[in-house]
N, C-alpha and C positions, 0 to 999 in steps of 0.2 A: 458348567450348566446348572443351572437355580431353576426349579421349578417347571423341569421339560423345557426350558429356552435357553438359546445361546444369546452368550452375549456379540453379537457381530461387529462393533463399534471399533475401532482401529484410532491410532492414535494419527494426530497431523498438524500440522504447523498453526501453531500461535501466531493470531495476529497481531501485530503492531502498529503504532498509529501511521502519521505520512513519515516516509523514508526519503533518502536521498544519502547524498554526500556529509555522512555523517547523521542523520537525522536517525538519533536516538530514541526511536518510538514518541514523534512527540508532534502533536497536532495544536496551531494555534487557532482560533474560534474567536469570532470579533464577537464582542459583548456590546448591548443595546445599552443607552445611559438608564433602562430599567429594569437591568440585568445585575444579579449580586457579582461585582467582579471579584476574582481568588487573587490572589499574588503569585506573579509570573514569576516560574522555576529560576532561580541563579540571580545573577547578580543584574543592576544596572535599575533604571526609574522606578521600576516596580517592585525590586526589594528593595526600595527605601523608603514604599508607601506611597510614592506617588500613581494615582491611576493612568494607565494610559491605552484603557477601552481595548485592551486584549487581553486574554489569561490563556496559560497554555494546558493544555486539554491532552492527559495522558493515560485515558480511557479506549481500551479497544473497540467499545462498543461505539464511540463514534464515529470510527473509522468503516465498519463491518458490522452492521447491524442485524442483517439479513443473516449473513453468516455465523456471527453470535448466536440470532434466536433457532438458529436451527440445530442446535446444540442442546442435548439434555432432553429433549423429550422423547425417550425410551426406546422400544424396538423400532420405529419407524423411523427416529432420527440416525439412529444405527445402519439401518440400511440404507439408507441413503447414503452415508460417507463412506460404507462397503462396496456397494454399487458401483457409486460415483467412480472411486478408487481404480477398482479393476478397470470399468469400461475407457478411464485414462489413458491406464497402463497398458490397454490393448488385451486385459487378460479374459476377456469378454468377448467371441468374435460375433464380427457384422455379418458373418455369412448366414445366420439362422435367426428367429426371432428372440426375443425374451420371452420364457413362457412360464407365466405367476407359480402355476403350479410346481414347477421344480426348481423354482428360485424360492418359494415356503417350504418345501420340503431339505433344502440344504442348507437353510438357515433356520430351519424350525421356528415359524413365524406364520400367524394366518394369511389369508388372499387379499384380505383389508390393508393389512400394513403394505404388503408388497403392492397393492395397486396405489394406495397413497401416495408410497416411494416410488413408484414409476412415473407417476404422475409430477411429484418435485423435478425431477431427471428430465423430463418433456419440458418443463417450463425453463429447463434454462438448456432446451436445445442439442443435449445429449442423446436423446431417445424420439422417436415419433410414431404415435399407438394411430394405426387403420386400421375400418372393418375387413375382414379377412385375407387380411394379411399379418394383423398383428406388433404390438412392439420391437420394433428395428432400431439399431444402432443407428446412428446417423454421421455423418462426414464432419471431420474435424471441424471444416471453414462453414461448416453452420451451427459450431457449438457456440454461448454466449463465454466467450472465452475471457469477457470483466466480471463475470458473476463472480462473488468471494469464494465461494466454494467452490468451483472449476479452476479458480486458480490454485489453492490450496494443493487442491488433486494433483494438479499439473508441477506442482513442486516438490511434493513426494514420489512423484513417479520418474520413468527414463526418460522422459524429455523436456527435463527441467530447464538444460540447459540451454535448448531452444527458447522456452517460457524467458528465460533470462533474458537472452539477446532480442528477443524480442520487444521488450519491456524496455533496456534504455535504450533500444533506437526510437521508441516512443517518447520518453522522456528526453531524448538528446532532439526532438522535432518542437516540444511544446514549451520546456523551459526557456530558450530564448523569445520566443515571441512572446511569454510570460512577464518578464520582466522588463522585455521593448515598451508593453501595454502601460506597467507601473510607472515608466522612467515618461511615458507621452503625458501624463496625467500627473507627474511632478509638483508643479504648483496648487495641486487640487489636492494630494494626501493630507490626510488629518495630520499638525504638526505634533501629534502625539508619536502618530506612525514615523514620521520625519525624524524626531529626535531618537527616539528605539535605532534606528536604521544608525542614525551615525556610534549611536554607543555599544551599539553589536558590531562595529566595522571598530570601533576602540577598544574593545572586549576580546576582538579578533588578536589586534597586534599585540595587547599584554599576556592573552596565554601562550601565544607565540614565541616573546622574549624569553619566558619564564618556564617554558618545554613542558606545561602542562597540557597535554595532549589530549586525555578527557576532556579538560573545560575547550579548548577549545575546538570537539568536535561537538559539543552540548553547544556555544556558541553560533557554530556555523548553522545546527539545524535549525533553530529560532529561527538565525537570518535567512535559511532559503524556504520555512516555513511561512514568514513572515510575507516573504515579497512575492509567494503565491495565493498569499490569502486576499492582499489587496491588488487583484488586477480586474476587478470590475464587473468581471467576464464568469458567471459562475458556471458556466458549461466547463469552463476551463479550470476553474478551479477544481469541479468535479473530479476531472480525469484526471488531475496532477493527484488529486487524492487516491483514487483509486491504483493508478501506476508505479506510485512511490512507494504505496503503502503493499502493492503487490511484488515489487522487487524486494520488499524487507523479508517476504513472507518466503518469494522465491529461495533466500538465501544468499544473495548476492552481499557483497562484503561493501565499505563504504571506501572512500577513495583510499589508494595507497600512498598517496604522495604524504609528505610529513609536513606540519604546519607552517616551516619555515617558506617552504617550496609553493604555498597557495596562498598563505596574508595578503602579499601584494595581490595577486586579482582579486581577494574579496575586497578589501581597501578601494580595489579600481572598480569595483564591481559598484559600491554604495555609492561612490563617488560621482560615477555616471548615470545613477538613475538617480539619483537627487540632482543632479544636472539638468537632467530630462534627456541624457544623450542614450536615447532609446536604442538605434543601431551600436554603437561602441557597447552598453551593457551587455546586449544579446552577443555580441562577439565572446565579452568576457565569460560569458555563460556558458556558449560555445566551447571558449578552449579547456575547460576545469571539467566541462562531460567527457572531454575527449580523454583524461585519464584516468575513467573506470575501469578498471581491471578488466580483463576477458571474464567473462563467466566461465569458460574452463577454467580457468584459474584462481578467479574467485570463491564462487560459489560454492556454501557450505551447507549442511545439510540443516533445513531450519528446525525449529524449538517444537516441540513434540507436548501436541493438547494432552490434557489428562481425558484417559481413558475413561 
């Protein structure tokens, strides 16, 4: 305690950029031709200096903006990720209201900050403040369960592993029609995007040969970075963002299979959306989701913000 206050603030999971099968914190972002483009991470057109109107973007704050800036500003941010926390974990019951006054008094905090932080908690559907009746808990299936910070919550807490399976049956619904969209619009990709595609499907099979398993799960995430970035569709793109990057958060492991066991789909995978064989790619998409581990099994407890 520093100056009659606690500090409330708890520690919780680091966010990373979009996730997936392998996707090592790593977000790719189309750069405009009046955009300073950086040099894409690893190997291939762009470490040898050729531009090819992507850079990879390994900033968390692009990913969780919201949830970044709600980081660091003092007692109020504090309680909110206190709050947030318990009211997850269930350790906050719905049977009585929240009342400012002995939620300041047990965090030693004024009624300003507490009504702030109640008021964050209301806005993403946690809390709902009536006249006389007061701040109430509210029902899971009306919390805003994509907000960054609700998911966060929900992956430190017991029902992570719900969060989990919930999350790629979402991603096992949006990645094939993902890449159907890419493979329909084929002859339309920028042949910059065209050429990356084939030498991440080449880049695929030489770490493969070579049992470099790092490189080539750094590989595959580019490639399934990549061929969500250009599907046209930014609603879509949104929520691959946000679900990918919410199973990396959840804790969820990337696939188990060993590279030898996956090259050929990724191979068949570029092959048929350069094709334009839109059905046969979502197949292939299809069967490579279907060996994500269970989250019983999987999931591990994620990386822990500074306090």
């Amino acid at each position: 305690m520093t100056g009659g206050q606690t500090n409330v603030g708890t520690a919780s999971g680091a966010v990373p950029g979009i996730a997936g099968p392998g996707f090592a914190g790593t977000v790719v972002s189309p750069v405009r031709a009046d955009e300073y483009a950086v040099p894409a991470v690893g190997m291939g057109s762009a470490a040898m200096g050729v531009s090819i109107g992507y850079q990879v973007d390994t900033t968390a704050l692009s990913v969780y903006p919201r949830a970044a800036a709600q980081r660091g500003r003092g007692l109020h941010g504090q309680l909110v990720q206190q709050l947030g926390q318990m009211i997850v974990a269930g350790e906050l019951g719905a049977d009585r209201p929240l009342v400012p006054e002995e939620i300041g008094n047990r965090f030693e905090v004024s009624r300003t900050v507490v009504r702030e932080s109640l008021r964050v908690l209301e806005a993403k559907g946690l809390v709902s403040a009536r006249p006389n009746v007061g701040t109430r808990i509210r029902p899971v299936h009306e919390w805003n369960l994509l907000d960054p910070d609700v998911i966060e919550w929900r992956a430190l807490g017991p029902y992570r592993t719900d969060q989990a399976r919930e999350l790629i049956e979402l991603r096992q619904a949006f990645e094939p029609l993902a890449v159907h969209l890419v493979a329909a619009r084929a002859a339309r990709l920028p042949e910059a995007v065209r050429i990356r595609l084939a030498e991440l499907s080449d880049m695929l099979t030489e770490t493969a040969a070579t049992g470099d398993v790092g490189g080539f799960h750094r590989t595959d995430a580019e490639l399934h970075a990549l061929l969500l970035r250009v599907t046209d569709n930014r609603m879509l793109e949104h929520l691959a963002t946000v679900v990918c990057g919410a199973l990396e958060i959840t804790g969820v492991r990337s696939y188990g299979c060993s590279p030898e066991a996956e090259v050929d789909q990724h191979t068949s995978l570029v092959d048929r959306v350069l094709a334009g064989d839109g059905v046969g790619a979502a197949e292939v998409v299809s069967g490579l989701l279907r060996r994500v581990p269970s989250p019983a099994a999987s999931a591990h407890l994620p990386a822990q913000r500074d306090r």
